[in-house]
ZAMAR-401143 format. One line per 10 residues: their letters; for each residue x, y, z of C-alpha. Coordinates in steps of 0.001 Angstrom, whole numbers, always signed. Example, Ala and Ser with C-alpha at 12.3 -4.5 7.8 and 13.67 -1.06 7.14 Angstrom:
AS	+12300,-4500,+7800 | +13670,-1060,+7140
//
This chain:
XXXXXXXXXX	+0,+0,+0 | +1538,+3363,-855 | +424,+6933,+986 | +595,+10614,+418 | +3987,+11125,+1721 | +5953,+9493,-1783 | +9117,+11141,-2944 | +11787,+11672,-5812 | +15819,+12384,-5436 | +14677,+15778,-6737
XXXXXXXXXX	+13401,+17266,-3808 | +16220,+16497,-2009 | +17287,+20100,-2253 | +14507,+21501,-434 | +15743,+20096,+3190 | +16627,+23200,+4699 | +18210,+23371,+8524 | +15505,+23419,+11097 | +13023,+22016,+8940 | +10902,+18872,+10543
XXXXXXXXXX	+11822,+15492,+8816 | +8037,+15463,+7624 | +8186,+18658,+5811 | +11270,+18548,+4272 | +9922,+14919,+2615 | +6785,+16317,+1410 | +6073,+15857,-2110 | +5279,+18402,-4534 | +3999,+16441,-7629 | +989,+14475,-7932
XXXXXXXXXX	+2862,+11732,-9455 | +4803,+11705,-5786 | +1166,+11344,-4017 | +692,+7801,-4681 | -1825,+7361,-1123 | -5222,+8240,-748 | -5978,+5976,-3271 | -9845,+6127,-3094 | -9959,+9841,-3825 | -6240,+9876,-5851
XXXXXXXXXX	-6216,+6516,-7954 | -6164,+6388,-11729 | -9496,+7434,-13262 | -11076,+9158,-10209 | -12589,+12370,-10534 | -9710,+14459,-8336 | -6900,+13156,-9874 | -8564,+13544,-14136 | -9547,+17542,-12832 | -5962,+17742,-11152
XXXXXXXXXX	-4385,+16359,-13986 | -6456,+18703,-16465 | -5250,+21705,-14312 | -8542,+22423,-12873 | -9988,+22665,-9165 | -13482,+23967,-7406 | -13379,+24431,-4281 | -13217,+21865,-1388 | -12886,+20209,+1948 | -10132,+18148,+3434
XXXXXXXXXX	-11879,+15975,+5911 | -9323,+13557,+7919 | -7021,+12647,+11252 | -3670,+14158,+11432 | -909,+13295,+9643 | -3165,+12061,+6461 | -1571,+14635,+4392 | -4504,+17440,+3890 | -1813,+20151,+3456 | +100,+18059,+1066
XXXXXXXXXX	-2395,+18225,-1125 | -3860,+21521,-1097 | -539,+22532,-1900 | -19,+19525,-4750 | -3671,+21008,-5967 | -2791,+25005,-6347 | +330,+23888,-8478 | -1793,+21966,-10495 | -3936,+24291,-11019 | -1522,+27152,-11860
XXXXXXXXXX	-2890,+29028,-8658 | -812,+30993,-6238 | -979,+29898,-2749 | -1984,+31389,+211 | -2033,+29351,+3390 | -3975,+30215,+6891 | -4413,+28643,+10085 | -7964,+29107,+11599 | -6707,+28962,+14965 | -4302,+32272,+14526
XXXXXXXXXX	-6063,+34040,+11640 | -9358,+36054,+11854 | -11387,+37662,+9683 | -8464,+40915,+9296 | -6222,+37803,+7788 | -9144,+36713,+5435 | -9792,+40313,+4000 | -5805,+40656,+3240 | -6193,+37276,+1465 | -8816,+38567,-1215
XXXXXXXXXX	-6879,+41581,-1563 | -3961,+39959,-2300 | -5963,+37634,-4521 | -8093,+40032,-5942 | -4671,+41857,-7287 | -2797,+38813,-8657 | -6166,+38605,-10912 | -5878,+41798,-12146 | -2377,+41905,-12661 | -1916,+38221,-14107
XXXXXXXXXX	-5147,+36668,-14847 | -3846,+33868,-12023 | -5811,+32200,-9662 | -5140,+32027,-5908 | -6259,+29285,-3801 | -6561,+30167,-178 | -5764,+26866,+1943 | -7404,+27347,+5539 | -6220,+25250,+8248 | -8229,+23957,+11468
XXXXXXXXXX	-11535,+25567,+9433 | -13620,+23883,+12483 | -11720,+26807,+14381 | -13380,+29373,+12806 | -16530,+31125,+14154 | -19877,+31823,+11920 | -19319,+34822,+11237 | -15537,+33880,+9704 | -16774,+31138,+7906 | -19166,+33435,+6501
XXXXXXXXXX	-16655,+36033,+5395 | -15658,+33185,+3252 | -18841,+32822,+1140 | -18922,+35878,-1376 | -15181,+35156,-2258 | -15941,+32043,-3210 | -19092,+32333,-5087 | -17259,+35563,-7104 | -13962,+33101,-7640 | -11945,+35027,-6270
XXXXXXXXXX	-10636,+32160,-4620 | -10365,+28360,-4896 | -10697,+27380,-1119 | -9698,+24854,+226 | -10232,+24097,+3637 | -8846,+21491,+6161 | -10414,+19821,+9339 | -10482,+16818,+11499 | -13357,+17588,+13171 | -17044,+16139,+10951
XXXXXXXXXX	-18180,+19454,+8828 | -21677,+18225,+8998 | -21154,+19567,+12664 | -18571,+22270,+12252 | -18820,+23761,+8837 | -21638,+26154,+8479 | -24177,+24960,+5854 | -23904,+27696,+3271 | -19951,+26915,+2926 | -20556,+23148,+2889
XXXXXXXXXX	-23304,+23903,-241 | -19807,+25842,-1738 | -17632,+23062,-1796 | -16724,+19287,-2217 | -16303,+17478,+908 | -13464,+14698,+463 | -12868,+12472,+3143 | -8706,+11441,+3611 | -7910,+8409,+5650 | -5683,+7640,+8436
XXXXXXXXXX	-2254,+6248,+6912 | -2249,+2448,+7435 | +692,+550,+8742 | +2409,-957,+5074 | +2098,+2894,+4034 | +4236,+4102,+7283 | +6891,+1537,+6555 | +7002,+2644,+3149 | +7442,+6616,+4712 | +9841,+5578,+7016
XXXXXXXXXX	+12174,+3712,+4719 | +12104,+6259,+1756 | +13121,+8548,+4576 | +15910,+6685,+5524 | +16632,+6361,+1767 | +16881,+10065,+480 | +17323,+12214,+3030 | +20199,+13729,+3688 | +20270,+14874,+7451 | +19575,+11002,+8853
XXXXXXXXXX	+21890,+9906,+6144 | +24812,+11848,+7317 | +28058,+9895,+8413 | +28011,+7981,+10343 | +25477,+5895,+8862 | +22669,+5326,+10987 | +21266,+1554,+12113 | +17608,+1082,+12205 | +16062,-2626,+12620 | +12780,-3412,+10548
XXXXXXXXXX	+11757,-4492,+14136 | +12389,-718,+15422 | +10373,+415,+12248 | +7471,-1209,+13072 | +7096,-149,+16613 | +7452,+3349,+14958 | +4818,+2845,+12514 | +2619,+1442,+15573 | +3299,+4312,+17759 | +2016,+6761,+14743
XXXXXXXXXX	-1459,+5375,+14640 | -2003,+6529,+11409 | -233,+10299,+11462 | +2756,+10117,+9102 | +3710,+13621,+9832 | +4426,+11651,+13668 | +6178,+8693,+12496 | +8543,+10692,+10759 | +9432,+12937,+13544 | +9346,+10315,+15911
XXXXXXXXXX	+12482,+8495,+13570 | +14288,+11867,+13707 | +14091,+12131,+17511 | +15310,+8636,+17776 | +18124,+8951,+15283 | +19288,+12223,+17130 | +19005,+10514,+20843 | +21086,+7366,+19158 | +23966,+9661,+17681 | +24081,+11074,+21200
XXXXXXXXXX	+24652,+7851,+22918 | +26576,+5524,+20126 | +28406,+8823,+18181 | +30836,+6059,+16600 | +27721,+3430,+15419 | +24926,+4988,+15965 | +21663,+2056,+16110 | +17827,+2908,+17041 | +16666,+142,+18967 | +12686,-707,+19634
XXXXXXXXXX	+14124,+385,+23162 | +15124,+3765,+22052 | +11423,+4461,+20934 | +10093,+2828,+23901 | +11980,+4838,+26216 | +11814,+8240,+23981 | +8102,+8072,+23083 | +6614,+6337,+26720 | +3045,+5738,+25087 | +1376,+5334,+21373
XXXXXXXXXX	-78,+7759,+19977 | -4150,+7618,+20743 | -6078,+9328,+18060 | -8917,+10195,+20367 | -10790,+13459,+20816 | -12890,+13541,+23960 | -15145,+16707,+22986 | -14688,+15313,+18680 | -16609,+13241,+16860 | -14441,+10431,+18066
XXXXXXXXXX	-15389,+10307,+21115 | -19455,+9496,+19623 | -17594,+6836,+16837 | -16407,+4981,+20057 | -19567,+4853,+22446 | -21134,+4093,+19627 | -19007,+1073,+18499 | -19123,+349,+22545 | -23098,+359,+22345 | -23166,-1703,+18955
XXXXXXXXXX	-20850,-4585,+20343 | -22717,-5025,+23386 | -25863,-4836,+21791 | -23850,-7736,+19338 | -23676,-9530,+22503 | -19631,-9689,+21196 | -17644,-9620,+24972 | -14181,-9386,+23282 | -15467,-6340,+20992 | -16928,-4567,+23640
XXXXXXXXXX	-13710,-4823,+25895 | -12012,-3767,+22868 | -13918,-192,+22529 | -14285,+314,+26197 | -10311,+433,+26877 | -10090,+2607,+23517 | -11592,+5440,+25224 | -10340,+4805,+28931 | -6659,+4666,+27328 | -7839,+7718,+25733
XXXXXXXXXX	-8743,+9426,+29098 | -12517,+9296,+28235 | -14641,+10668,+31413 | -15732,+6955,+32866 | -18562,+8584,+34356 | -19819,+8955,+30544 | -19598,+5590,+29630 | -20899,+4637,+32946 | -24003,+6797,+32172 | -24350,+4811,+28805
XXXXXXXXXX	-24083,+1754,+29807 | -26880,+2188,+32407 | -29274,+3446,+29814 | -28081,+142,+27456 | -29056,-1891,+30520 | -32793,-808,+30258 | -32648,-169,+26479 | -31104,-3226,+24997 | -31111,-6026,+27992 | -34302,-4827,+29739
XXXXXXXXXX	-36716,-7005,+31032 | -34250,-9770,+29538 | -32030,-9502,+32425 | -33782,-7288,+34722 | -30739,-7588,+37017 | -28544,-5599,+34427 | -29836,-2231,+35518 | -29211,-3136,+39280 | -25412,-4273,+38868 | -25238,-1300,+36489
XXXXXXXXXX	-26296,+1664,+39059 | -24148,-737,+41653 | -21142,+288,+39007 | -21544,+3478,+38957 | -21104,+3295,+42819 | -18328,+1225,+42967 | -16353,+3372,+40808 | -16924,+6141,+42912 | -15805,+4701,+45728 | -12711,+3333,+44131
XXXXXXXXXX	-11943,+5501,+41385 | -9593,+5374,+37925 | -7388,+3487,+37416 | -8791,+205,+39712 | -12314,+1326,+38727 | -11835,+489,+35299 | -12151,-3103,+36078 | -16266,-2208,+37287 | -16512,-1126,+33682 | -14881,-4196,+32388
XXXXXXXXXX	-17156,-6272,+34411 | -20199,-4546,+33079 | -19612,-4212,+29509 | -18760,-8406,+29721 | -22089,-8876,+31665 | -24101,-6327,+29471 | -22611,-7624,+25887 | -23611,-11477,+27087 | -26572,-10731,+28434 | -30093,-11772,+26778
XXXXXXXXXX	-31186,-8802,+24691 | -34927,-7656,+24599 | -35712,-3595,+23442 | -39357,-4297,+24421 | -39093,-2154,+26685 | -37415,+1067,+24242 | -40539,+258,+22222 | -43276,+514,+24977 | -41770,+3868,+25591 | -41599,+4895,+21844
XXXXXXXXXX	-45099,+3430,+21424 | -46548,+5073,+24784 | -45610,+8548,+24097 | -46717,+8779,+20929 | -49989,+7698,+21972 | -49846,+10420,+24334 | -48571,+13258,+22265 | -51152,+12598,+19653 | -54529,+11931,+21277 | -56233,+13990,+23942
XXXXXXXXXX	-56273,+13592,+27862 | -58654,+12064,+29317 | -59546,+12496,+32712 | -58441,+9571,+35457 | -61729,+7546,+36062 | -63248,+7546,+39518 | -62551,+3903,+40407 | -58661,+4763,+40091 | -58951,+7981,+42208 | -57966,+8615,+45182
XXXXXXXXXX	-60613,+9409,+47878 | -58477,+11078,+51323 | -61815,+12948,+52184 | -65224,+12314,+52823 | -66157,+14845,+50080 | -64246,+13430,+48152 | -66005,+9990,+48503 | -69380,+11610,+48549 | -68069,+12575,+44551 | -67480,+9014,+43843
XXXXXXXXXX	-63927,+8846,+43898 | -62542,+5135,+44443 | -66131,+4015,+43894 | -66242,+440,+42559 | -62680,+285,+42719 | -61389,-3795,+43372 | -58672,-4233,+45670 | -56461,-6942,+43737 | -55776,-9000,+46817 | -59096,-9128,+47837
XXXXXXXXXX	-59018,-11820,+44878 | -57268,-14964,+43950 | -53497,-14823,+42911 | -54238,-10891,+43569 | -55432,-10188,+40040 | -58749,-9283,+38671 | -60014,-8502,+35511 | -60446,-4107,+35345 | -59985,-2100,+32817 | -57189,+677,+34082
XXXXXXXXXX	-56872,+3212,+31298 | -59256,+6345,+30713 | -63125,+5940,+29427 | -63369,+5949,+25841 | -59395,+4788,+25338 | -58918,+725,+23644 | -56540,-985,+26345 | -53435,-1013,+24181 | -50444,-2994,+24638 | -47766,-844,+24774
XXXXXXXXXX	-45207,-3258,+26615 | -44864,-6767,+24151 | -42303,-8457,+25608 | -40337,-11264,+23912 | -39042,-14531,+24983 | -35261,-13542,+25718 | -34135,-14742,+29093 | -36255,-14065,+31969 | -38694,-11906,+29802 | -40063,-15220,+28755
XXXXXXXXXX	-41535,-15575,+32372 | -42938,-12163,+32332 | -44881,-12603,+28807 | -46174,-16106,+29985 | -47420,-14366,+32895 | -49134,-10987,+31267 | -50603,-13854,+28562 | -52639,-15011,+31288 | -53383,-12612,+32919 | -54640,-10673,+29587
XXXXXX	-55363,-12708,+27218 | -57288,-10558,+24981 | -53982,-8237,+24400 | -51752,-11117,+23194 | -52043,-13196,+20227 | -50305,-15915,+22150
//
């Protein structure tokens, strides 16, 4: 598999001192951006307009490292457009108006076009994202913006109706060996004398440590080749150690406010629901190694417990809530064995939503018909006024009568008895429909 980062001997002569390992290997040329494969390969739509010199404008959707700057830049010298590069957490709306200035003259002067590349767009306001919208629809610019953060939630909707969203994917673990190497391979600074050792086995653990973000594997190799010319000056060797003891802990790509943070409770919630143990153990140490709030997933996994187990286990909800207190009395990091315990219990549970449905079904019954009044027989009767009206007239006291059960009707005049609640046959919830079947026949088909 091959990635954005690719390179030629002819860009050698762009490594400038003080310039980050990943910058001074980025590639200029499309034919260098061999990654992205989905968006770049042969006969996709970006890579026949590239390749035809033209561009609209568009957005850069992916995790760090995944080469969105590459190829805004690869893009504007495709497209014979000047360049002009923001970052949306330093630049305001002052920075934006100098921008179409500047743009706005190159037109004049040259016929060119300029293609503004904004950074972190998330990071802009509305009212910046909106400064953006008449420069674009005039073409003054060819935007092109940048995020890691979902536009659906963080671009405004009139910019988002202005441009192509593209999504860019984390760089997978062949593609970071391939980085690495070609690193090692043409560039001059880790090349230097004397020549450098670096195991395949020390490689990998980089590549691992990156978790997709190439700009990070390649600074991490440049850190460790540094540290091992200061320890071994003679025979320098990066060791699996070195990067073990540089870098103490991989890289999570987790954002606890981002919309990683709902990809992960959500593939929590799915693999319980899947009844997969192994899965759900998986997802729940994702976001506790990615300092995730416990009492979040705590919260979710009580809901889950009445949602998706329910009357199925009704015991769930109880060991749940007995979780929650646990942790608090124990706290991180010995409390993250409660939430092991319930996310194995909850995922191999028996599953019944009969309950999520009775709700569903219950208040939409309620929001859509009218409100009848509570019928005598169920009222209340405290005074002797009150009694005199009629209230708790006729009423039958269920353990007046065998197996404390008789036959009443309990919802308002004039309303069908529905059935709301139709439980299934999962786990215990089997003993509670046989009952409710014979109690009320009439409601169940079986």
């Amino acid at each position: 598999m091959t990635d954005l980062f690719d390179f030629s001997s002819g860009n050698l002569s762009r490594a400038e001192p003080y310039q980050p390992l990943a910058d001074r290997m980025r590639p200029e040329n499309l034919e260098d951006v061999l990654g992205q494969e989905h968006i770049l390969g042969q006969g996709r739509p970006l890579r026949m307009l590239m390749e035809a010199g033209m561009s609209g404008s568009i957005i850069l959707w992916g995790p760090p490292g995944c080469g969105k700057t590459t190829l805004a830049r690869v893009l504007a010298k495709h497209s014979d457009a000047d360049f002009i590069q923001l970052s949306a957490v330093t630049s305001g709306v002052k920075d934006l108006k100098a921008a179409f200035e500047k743009a706005s003259e190159v037109r004049r002067h040259s016929g060119r076009k300029t293609m503004l590349f904004v950074d972190e767009i998330h990071r802009f306001n509305k009212a910046q994202q909106d400064a953006l919208l008449p420069h674009i629809e005039s073409g003054v610019v060819i935007f092109v913006g940048a995020t890691t953060e979902n536009p659906s939630f963080e671009v405004i909707s009139a910019l988002l109706s202005r441009c192509q969203v593209l999504v860019l994917k984390p760089v997978a673990m062949p593609a970071l060996l391939t980085i690495l190497l070609r690193a090692l391979d043409l560039d001059d600074k880790l090349n230097r004398d004397p020549k450098i050792i670096v195991a395949d086995s020390t490689l990998e653990r980089i590549a691992l440590m990156a978790a997709g973000d190439a700009r990070i594997a390649l600074n991490v190799l440049e850190t460790c080749c540094e540290v091992a010319r200061q320890q071994e000056p003679l025979k320098p060797e990066v060791l699996p150690e070195l990067v073990a003891e540089t870098f103490q802990s991989k890289m999570l790509r987790y954002d606890k406010g981002g919309e990683e943070h709902y990809n992960l409770i959500s593939a929590l919630h799915k693999s319980m629901r899947g009844s997969d143990p192994d899965a759900s153990l998986y997802w729940l140490y994702r976001m506790l190694e990615g300092g995730e709030d416990c009492k979040f997933i705590i919260r979710r996994m009580i809901r889950f417990a009445s949602e998706d187990v329910g009357m199925a286990d009704p015991f769930a909800l109880t060991l749940a809530v007995s979780t929650a207190q646990a942790f608090e009395y124990v706290g991180p990091p010995e409390g993250h064995l409660f939430l092991a315990h319930l996310a194995v219990y909850l995922a191999a549970a028996p599953k019944s939503n009969a309950l999520y449905l009775a709700e569903k079904l219950v208040k939409q019954a309620i929001r859509n018909g009218q409100e009848p009044s509570v019928p005598y027989h169920l009222r209340n009767a405290p005074t002797g006024m009150m009694r005199e009206l009629g209230y708790g007239r006729e009423y039958r006291y269920p353990h007046d009568f065998k197996g404390a059960f008789v036959d009443e009707n309990y919802f308002p005049e004039g309303c069908e008895p529905a059935n709301y609640y139709q439980p299934t046959t999962h786990g215990k919830e089997k003993l509670t429909r046989d009952r409710l079947v014979s109690l009320w026949p009439r409601r169940f088909k079986s």
